[in-house]
N, C-alpha and C positions, 0 to 999 in steps of 0.2 A: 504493500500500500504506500510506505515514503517514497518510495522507488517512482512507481504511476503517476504520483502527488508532480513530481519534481519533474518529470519526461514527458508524462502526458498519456496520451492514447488514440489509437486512431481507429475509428469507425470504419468498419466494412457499410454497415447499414445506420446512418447518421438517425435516425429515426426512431430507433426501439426505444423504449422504454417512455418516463417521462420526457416531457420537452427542457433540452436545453438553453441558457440563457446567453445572449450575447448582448457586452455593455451593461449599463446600469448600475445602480448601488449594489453593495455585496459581495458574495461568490458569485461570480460572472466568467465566461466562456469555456464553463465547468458542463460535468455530464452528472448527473447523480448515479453511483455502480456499488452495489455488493459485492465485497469482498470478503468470501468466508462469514457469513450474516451478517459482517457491517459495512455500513454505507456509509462512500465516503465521496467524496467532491472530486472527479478526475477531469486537467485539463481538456478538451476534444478541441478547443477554437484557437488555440496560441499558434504561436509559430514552432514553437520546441515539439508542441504535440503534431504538426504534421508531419515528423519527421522522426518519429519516436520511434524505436524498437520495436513497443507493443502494440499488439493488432485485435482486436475482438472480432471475432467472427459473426456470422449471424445466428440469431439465435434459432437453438433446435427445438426438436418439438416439446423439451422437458423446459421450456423457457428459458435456459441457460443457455451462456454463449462460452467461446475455449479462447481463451488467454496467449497469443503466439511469443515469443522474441525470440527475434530477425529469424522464424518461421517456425522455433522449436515449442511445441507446445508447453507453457509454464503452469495453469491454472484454470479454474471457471468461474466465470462473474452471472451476475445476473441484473436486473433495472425495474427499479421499482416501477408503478404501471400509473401512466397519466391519470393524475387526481379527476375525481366524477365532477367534483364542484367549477374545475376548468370548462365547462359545459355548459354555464349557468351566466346567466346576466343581470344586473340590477332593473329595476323598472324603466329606469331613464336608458336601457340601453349600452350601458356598461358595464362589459365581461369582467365576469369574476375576477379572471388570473389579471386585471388590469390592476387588482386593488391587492391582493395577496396571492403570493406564488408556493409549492412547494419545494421546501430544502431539503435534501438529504432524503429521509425513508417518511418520515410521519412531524413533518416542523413546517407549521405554517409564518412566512413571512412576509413582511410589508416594509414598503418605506415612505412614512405617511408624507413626509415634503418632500417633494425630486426634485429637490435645488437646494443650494447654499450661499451663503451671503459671502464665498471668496471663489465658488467655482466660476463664477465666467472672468473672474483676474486668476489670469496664469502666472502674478508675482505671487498671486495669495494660494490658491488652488491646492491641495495635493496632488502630486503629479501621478498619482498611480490610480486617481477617481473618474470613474466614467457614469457620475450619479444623472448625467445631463441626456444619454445614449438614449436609451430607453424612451425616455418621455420626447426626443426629436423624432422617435422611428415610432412615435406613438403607438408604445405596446404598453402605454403604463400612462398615469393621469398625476395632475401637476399636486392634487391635495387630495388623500384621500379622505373623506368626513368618516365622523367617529359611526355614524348609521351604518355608511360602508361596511366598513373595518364591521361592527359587530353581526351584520345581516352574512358576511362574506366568511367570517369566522364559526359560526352557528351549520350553516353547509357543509364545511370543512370538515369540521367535528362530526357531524351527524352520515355526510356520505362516503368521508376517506379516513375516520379514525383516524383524526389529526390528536398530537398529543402535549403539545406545547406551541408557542407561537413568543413570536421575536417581532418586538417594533421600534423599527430605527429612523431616524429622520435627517435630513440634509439640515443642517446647522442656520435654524431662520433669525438667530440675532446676536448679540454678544452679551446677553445677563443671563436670561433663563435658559440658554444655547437647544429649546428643544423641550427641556420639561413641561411646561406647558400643554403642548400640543401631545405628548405623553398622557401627562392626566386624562384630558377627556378620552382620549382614544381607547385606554385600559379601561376606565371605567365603563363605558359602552358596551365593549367586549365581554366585560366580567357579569353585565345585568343580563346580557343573552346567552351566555353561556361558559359553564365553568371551568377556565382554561388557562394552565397556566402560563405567565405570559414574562418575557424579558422584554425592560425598556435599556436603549442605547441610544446617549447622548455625550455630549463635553460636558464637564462640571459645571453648572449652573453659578452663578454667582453668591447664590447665598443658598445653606446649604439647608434651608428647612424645606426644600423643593425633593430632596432624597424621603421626609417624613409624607411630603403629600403627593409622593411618589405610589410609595406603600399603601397610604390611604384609599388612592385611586384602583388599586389593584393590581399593582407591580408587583410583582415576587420576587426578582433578580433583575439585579442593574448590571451593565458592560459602561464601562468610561475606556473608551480607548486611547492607547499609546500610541501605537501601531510601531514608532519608533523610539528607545530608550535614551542616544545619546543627544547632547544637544546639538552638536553639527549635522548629524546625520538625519535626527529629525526639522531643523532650521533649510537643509537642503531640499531634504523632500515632500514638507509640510508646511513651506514658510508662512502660513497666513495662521493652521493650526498650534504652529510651534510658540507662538505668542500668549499661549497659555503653559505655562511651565511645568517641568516635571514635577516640579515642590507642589505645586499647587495639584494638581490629579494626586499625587499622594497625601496629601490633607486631606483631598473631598473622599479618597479610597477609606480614611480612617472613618470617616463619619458617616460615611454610607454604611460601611461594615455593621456601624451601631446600630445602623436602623435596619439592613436587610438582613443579618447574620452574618456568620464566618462561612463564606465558601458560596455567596449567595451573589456576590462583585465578586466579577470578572474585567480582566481587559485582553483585548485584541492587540497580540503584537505580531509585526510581520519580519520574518527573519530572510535572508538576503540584499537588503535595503544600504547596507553596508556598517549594520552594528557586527562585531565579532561576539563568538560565542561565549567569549565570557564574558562582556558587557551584558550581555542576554540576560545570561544565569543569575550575573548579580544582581541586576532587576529581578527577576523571577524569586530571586532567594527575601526581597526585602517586601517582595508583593505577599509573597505564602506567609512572613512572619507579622504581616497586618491580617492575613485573614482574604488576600484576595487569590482568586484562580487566573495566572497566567493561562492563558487560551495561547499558544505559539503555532503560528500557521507559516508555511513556505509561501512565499510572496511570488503570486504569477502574474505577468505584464497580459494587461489587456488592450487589444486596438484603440490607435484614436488616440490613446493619454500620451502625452512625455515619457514614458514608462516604457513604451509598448516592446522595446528591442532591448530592455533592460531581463538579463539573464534570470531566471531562477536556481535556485540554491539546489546544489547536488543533492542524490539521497545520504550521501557519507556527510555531508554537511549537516545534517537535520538529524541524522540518527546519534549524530554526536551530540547534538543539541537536544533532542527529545529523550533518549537514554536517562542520562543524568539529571534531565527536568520530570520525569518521571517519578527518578526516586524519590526527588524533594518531596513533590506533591503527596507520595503514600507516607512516606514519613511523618509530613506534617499533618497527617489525615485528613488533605482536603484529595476528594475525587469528582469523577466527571460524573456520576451518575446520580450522587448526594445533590448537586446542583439543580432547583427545581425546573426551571424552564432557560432556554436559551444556545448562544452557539457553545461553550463548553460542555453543555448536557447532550448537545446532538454529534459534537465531534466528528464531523464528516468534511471538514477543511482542515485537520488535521489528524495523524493519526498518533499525536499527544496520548489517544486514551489507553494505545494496546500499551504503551510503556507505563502506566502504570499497576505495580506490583497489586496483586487478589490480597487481601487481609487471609491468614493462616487462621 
C-alpha cells in the first residue's frame, strides 16, 4: 500500500469501481482500492501514476481485479461500488455528489466553501491547492447550505451505510477562519441524522469557537499543518504560513480540552521538503499534547504550482511511518479510537497498518 501511495497505479479499465476525482479540495486524482480489506486512496490521474509499475486488470467475475508489476502478478485489489445516493438530486436540481462525495470505503465528505480568501493570489495560495478545479468544471457548487449538507447526508447514511462524514471549508476570513460556517452545517447534519462528523478549519481567532464547535455537533477537529518547518511551510503556504506554528499548537492545547485526547488531529504532508526528523519531532510534540498526526505522502495534482513537484519514495514514508507508528501505540492514541474523520478512515495514508494491535 506505501509503495501504490507513492507510484501510483494505472487502470486497465479507468471506470470500475466508484468514480474518481480530478482537482478540487482534498484527496484528488486519487482512485479509492482495497487493499487486503482496506481502503486506501491510490494515485490513477498524476503523472508518476501513468507511468507506474502497477497495472490493475479488469475486474473478474469474483469483483476482484490482479495487481501486475512490470507484468509479474503481485496481488488482488478490489473498488468499492458507486454510492446509491450519487443518483439522487436536491429539488432545485442539484446532484447529490455536487454537495458531498464519497472517500475511501464508507466516509462521507464535503467542502462547504470552494474558495479561499488567498487562492486566486498565487503570492498567498498554497501551491499544492486545487480547491478552485472542481467548482470551474462545475462538478461541485460554490456554498453548500446546511439543508444540503443535512438532506444529502440522511441518503448517504440510509442508502450507502455511510459511517462518518468530514466537513472542511476553503478559508472565508481571517478571525473565525471557517468555524462559523462549521457550526450551522454540523448542526443541521446532526438534527437529520446521527453521524459522526469531523470539522477542519485554521485556528479560529478566539478559541471559545472549539466549545461551540462541540456544541454544534462536532466530535473531532483537524487544524492542519500540512507543513512543520517554517521555510518550508512560508514557501509552500505563504498566505497560510502567517498563522504560526506556536499558535496551531496553543489552539491544538485547547481544542484537546474540549474535544478529548486523540479527538484533534492534523494533516501533514511529507515530501514538501521537511526531513524526517523535522517530521517526527513535530509528531512527537503533537502525540504529547494529545493530538493525532495524520502523515500522508504529498501527491502533485494538475493545474497547481505543485503539479511536476515529485512524491516521496515508498522507503521515504516507511521510514517515516514505521517509527510514527510506534509513537502513536505507545502513547495510546490510535486511528480507530478516533470518532469521525481523515485519521479514522486512513485511506490517504497507510499510517494505520504501522501501528502496533495492543497485546
Amino acid at each position: 500500500m506505501t509503495e501504490l501511495q507513492s507510484v501510483g497505479l494505472r487502470l486497465t479499465d479507468p471506470g470500475e469501481g466508484a468514480a474518481s476525482r480530478r482537482g478540487g479540495a482534498g484527496p484528488s486524482d486519487h482512485k479509492a482500492v482495497t487493499v487486503n480489506g482496506h481502503t486506501v486512496m491510490i494515485p490513477v490521474h498524476t503523472a508518476s501514476s501513468w507511468s507506474s509499475p502497477y497495472v490493475a486488470t479488469p475486474l473478474g467475475p469474483d469483483g476482484n481485479s490482479t495487481v501486475t508489476r512490470n507484468g509479474f502478478p503481485v496481488g488482488v485489489i478490489s473498488f468499492p461500488r458507486q454510492p446509491r445516493f450519487y443518483k439522487m438530486q436536491t429539488m432545485e436540481g442539484v446532484p447529490y455528489s455536487h454537495i458531498a462525495t464519497l472517500h475511501g470505503a464508507d466516509v462521507l465528505a464535503t467542502t462547504i466553501l470552494q474558495s479561499c480568501i488567498r487562492y486566486e493570489s498565487r503570492r498567498k495560495s498554497c501551491q499544492f491547492c486545487a480547491i478552485g478545479q472542481s467548482l470551474a468544471a462545475k462538478r461541485t457548487v460554490l456554498r453548500k447550505t446546511p439543508e444540503q449538507l443535512a438532506e444529502v447526508a440522511r441518503a448517504a447514511v440510509l442508502l450507502d451505510g455511510i459511517k462518518h462524514m468530514v466537513m472542511t471549508t476553503g478559508t472565508p476570513n481571517a478571525t473565525d477562519r471557517g468555524a462559523a460556517i462549521l457550526c450551522e452545517s454540523a448542526f443541521a447534519v446532526k438534527s437529520a441524522v446521527d453521524l459522526p462528523i469531523q470539522g477542519q478549519c485554521e485556528p479560529p481567532n478566539d478559541d471559545m469557537w472549539f466549545r461551540r464547535m462541540k456544541d454544534a455537533g462536532i466530535d473531532a477537529l483537524g487544524m492542519h499543518l500540512e507543513a512543520v518547518t517554517p521555510a518550508v511551510r512560508a514557501r509552500i503556504m505563504p498566505g497560510k504560513a502567517d498563522v504560526p506554528v506556536e499558535r496551531y499548537f496553543d489552539a491544538f492545547e485547547k481544542a484537546v480540552d474540549v474535544f478529548g485526547r486523540g479527538q484533534v488531529s492534523t494533516y501533514i504532508l511529507a515530501g514538501l521538503g521537511d526531513t524526517p526528523e523535522a517530521i517526527l519531532q513535530t509528531c512527537e510534540k503533537l502525540i504529547a499534547v494529545g493530538v493525532y498526526p495524520f502523515v500522508v505522502p504529498f501527491v502533485p495534482i494538475a493545474g497547481t504550482p505543485l503539479e511536476d513537484h515529485p512524491s516521496p519514495t515508498s522507503a521515504f514514508m516507511r521510514d517515516l511511518l514505521q517509527p510514527l507508528g510506534a509513537m502513536l501505540s505507545d502513547a495510546g492514541l490510535r486511528s480507530e479510537e478516533i470518532k469521525a474523520g481523515c485519521g479514522r478512515c486512513g485511506a490517504c495514508s497507510s499510517l494505520s497498518t504501522f501501528e502496533r494491535k495492543p497485546s
